[in-house]
C-alpha positions as a Markdown table, in Angstrom:
| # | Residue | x | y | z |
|---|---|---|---|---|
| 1 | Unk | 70.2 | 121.1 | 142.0 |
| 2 | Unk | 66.9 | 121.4 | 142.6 |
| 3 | Unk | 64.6 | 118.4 | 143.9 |
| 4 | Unk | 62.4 | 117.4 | 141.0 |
| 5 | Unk | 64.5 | 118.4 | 138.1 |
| 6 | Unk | 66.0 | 116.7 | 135.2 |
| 7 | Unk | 69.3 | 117.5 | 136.6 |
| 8 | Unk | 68.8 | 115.5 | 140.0 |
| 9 | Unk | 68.4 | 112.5 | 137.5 |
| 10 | Unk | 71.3 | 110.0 | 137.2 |
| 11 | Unk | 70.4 | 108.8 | 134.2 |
| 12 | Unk | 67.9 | 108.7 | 131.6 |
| 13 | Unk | 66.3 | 105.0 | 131.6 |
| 14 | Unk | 63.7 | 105.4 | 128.6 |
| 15 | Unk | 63.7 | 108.3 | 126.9 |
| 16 | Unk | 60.3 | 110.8 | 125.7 |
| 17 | Unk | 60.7 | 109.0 | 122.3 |
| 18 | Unk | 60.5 | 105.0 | 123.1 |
| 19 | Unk | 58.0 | 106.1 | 125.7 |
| 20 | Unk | 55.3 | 107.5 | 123.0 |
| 21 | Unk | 56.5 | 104.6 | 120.8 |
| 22 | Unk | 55.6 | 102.0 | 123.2 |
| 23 | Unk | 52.3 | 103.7 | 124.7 |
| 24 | Unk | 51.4 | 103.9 | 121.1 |
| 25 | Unk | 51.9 | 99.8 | 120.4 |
| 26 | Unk | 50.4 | 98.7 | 123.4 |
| 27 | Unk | 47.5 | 101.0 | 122.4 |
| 28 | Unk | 47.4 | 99.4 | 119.2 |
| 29 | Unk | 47.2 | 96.2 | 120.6 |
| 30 | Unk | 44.5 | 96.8 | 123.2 |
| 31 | Unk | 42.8 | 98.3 | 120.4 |
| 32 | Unk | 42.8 | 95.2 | 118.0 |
| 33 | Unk | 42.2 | 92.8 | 121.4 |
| 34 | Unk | 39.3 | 95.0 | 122.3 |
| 35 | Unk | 37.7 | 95.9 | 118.9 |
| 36 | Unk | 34.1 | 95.6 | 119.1 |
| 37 | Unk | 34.0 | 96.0 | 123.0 |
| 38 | Unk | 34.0 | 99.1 | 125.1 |
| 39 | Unk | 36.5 | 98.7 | 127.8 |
| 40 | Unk | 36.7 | 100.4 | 131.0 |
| 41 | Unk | 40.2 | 101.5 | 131.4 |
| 42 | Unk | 41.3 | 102.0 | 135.4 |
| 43 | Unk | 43.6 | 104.0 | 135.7 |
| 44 | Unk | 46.1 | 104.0 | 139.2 |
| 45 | Unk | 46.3 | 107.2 | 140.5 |
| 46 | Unk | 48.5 | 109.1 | 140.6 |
| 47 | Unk | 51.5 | 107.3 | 139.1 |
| 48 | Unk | 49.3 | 106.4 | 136.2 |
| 49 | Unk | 47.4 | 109.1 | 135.4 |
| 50 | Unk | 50.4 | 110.5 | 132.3 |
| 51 | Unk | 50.4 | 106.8 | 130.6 |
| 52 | Unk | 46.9 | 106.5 | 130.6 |
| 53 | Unk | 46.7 | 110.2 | 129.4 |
| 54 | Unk | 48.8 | 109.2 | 126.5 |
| 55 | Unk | 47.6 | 105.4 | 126.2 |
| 56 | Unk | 43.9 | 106.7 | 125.4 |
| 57 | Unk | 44.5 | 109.6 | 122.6 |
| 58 | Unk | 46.4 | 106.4 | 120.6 |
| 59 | Unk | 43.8 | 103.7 | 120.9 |
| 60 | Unk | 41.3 | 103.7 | 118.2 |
| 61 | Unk | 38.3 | 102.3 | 119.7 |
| 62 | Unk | 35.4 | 104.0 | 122.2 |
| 63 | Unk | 36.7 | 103.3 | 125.8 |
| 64 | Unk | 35.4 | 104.5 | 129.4 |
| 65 | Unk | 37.7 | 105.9 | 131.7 |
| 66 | Unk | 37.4 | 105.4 | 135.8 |
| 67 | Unk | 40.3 | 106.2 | 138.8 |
| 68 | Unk | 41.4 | 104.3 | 141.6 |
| 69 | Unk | 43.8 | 105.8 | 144.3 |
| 70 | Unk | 45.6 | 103.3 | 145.8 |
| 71 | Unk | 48.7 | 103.0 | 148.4 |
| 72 | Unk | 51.4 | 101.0 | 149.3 |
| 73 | Unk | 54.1 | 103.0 | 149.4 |
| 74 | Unk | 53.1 | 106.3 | 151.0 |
| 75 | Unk | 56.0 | 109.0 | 150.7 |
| 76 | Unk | 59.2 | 106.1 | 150.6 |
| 77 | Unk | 60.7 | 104.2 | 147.8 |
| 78 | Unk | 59.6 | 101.0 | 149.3 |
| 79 | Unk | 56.4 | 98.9 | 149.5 |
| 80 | Unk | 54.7 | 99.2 | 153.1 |
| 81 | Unk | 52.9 | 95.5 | 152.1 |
| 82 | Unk | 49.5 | 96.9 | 153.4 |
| 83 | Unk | 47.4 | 98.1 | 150.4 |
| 84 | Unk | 45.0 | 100.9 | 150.8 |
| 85 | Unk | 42.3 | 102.0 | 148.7 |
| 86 | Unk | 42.0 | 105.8 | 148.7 |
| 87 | Unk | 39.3 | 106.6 | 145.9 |
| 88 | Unk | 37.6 | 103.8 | 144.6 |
| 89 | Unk | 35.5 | 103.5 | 141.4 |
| 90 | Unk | 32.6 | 105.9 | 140.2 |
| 91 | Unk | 31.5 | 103.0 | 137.2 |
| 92 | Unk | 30.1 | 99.6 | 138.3 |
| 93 | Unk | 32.5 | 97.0 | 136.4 |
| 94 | Unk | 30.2 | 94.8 | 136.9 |
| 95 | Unk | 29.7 | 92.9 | 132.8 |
| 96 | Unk | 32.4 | 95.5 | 131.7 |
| 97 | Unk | 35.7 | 94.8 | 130.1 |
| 98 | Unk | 37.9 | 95.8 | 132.4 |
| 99 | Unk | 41.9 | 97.4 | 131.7 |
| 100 | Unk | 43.8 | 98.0 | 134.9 |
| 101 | Unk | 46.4 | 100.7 | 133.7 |
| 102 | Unk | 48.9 | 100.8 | 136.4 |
| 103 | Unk | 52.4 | 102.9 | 135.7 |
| 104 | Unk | 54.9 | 100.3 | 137.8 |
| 105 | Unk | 54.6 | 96.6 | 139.1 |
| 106 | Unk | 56.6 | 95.6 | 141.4 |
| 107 | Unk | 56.5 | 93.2 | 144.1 |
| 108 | Unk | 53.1 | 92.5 | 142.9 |
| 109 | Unk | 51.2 | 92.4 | 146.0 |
| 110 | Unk | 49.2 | 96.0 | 145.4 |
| 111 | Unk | 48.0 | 94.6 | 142.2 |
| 112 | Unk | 47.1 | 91.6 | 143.6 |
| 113 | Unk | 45.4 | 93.1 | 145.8 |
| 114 | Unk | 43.1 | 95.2 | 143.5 |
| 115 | Unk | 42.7 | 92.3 | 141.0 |
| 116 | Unk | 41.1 | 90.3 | 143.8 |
| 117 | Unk | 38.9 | 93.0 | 145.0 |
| 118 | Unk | 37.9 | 94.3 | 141.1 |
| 119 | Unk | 37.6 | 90.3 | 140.5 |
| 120 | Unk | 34.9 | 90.4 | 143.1 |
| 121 | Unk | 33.0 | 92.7 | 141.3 |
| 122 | Unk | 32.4 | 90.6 | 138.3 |
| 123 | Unk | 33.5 | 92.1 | 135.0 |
| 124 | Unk | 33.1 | 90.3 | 132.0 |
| 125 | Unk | 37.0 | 90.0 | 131.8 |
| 126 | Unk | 39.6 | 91.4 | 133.5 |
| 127 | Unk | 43.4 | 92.7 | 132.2 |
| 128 | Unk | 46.6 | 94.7 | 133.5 |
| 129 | Unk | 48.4 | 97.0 | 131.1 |
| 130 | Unk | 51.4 | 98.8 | 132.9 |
| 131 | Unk | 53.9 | 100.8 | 132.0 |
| 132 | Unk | 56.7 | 99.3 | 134.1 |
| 133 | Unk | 57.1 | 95.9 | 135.2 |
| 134 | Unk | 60.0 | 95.3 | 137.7 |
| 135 | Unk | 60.3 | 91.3 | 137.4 |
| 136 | Unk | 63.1 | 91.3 | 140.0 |
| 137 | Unk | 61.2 | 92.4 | 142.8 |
| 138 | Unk | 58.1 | 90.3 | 142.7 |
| 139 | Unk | 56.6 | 88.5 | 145.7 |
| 140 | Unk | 53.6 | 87.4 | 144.0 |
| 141 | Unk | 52.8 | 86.1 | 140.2 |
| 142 | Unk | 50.6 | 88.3 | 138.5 |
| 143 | Unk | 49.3 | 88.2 | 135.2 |
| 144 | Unk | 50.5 | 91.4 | 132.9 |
| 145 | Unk | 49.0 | 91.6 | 129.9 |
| 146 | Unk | 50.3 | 93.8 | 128.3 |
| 147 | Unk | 53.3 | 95.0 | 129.3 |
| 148 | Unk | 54.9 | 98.4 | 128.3 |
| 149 | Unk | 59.4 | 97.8 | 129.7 |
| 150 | Unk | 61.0 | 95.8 | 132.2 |
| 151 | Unk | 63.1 | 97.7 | 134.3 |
| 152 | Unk | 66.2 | 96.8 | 136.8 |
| 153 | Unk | 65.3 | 97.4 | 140.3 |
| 154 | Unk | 66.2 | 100.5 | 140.5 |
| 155 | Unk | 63.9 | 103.1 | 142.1 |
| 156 | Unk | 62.6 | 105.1 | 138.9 |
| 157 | Unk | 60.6 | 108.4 | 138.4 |
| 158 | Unk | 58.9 | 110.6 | 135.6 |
| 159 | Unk | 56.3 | 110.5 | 133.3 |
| 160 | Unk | 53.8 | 110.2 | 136.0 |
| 161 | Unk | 56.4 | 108.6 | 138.8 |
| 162 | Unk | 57.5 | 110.4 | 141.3 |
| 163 | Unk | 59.4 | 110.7 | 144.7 |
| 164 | Unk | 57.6 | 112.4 | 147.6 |
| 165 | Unk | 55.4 | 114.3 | 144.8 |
| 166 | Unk | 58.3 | 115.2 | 142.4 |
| 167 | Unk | 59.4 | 114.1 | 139.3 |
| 168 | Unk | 55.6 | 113.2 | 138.5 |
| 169 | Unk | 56.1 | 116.0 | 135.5 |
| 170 | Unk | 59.5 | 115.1 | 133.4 |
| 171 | Unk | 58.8 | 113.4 | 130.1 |
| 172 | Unk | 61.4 | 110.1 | 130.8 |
| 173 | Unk | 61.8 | 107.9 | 133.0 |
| 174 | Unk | 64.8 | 108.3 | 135.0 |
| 175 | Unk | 66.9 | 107.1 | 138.1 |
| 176 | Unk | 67.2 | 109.9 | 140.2 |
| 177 | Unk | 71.0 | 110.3 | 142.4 |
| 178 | Unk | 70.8 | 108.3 | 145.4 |
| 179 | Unk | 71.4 | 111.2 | 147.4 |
| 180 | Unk | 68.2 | 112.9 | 146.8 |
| 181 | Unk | 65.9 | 110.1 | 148.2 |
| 182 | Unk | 67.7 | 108.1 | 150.7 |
């Protein structure tokens, strides 16, 4: 078994299929909430960067697309608590419609960390669309606007996720054996 590959995955939690299905819903809805607007979609690098891949091919209005690199975890499976910001923005959101398209939420304190400092900034409004939203684990309330699964706490990867790098590349969202990341 090779690290990285679909057979060093326990289990399949959400499969390719309900993936596109769901990325294409919450697109539709962003697209009906948003009609009218051009929003600036942020996109969390680098868990994020396969959703919002997906998310912007299925909405159906014009949208702008910015990156934000931001850390927590570094190479574990849990949340140092101290948020860094890596890359920041190229586009003002100042006046803008603003999406934050993260891939997992978990204890909460990253994103509210970046809503606070984004908040600062002064968009016009300001929303969270991820993926993943692991209830169980939060610290903090955040608001999720649009919210893709809830997931067990269990440590996930795929479709953008990973584990020390790997994983980022299968088309699910699995729970890798325990073996290869403890």
């Amino acid at each position: 078994m090779e690290l990285g590959t679909a057979d060093t995955v326990e289990r399949v939690l959400i499969s390719e299929s309900e993936l596109q299905a769901k990325v294409a819903e919450l697109a539709n809805q962003i697209s009906r909430d948003y009609e009218g607007k051009i929003p600036l979609l942020v996109g969390i690098l680098k868990g994020a960067f396969v959703f919002l891949s997906d998310l912007i091919r299925y909405v159906n209005i014009p949208v702008h697309v910015d990156f934000m690199q931001v850390s927590s975890y570094g190479s574990g499976t849990e949340s140092s608590g101290i948020v860094k910001i890596l890359k920041d923005l190229d586009i003002s959101v100042e006046g803008r419609h603003v999406i934050v398209v993260e891939d997992i939420v978990d204890t909460g304190v990253t994103m509210q960390h970046l809503l606070e400092l984004l908040s600062a900034r002064k968009p016009a409004s300001l929303a969270v669309c991820t993926l993943l939203d692991k209830k169980e684990r939060r610290l903090v309330d955040v608001n999720l606007n649009y919210v893709g699964f809830e997931i067990p706490n269990a440590f996930v990867v795929g479709y953008g996720l990973d584990y020390a790098e790997y994983y980022r590349n299968l088309p699910f969202i699995g729970i890798p054996y325990k073996k290869v990341y403890e």
